[in-house]
Steps between C-alpha positions, in 0.01 A plus 500: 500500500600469845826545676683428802780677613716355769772671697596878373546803657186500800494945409448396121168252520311774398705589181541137402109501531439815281742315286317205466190687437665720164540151368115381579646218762330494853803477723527409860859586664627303813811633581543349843326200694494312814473157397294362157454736251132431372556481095199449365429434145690774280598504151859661570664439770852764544741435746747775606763246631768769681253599722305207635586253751612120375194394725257728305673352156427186581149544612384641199669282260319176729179690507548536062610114475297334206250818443501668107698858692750680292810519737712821465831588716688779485812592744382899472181622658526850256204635336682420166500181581153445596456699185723269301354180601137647460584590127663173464198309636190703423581747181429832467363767762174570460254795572395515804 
C-alpha cells in the first residue's frame, strides 16, 4: 500500500517514513511546497490539517477529485496519530 503524507512536522519525515514502513506501506512525506503538490496515484492519502497551508489543502484535495484514494485528516501530526490512522486503515504491524 502506498501513502502520502501531507503537512507534519518537516524534522519528523523520516519517522513518519519508518512508520509507514513497520506497517508494509511505501510512504512519501511532503511537508512543505512551493506551489502544486505532485500526488500521484496512492492508496492512502493522510492529511495533517494544523500544519499545512489552506493552499496546499486545496491542491491536494483537486489533484484527488474523482480518483479511488482513501482520504484521511487528522488535526495532530503525532506519531500516535499516524500510528492510529495506520492501524485504522491498514491492520496490524507486520515484520519487517
Amino acid at each position: 500500500m502506498s501513502v502520502l503524507i501531507v503537512g507534519g512536522n518537516e524534522c519528523m519525515e523520516r519517522q513518519y517514513a519508518d512508520l509507514c514502513k513497520q506497517y508494509r506501506c511505501k510512504a512519501k512525506v511532503v511537508t512543505k511546497s512551493s506551489g502544486a503538490v505532485n500526488v500521484g496515484s496512492p492508496d492512502l492519502v493522510v492529511l495533517f490539517t494544523a500544519t499545512m497551508s489552506h493552499k496546499m489543502l486545496r491542491s491536494v484535495l483537486s489533484e484527488t477529485k474523482g480518483k479511488n484514494v482513501q482520504i484521511e485528516r487528522c488535526h495532530s501530526s503525532s506519531m500516535s496519530a499516524l500510528r492510529s490512522i495506520l492501524q485504522t486503515r491498514v491492520g496490524a504491524v507486520g515484520n519487517v
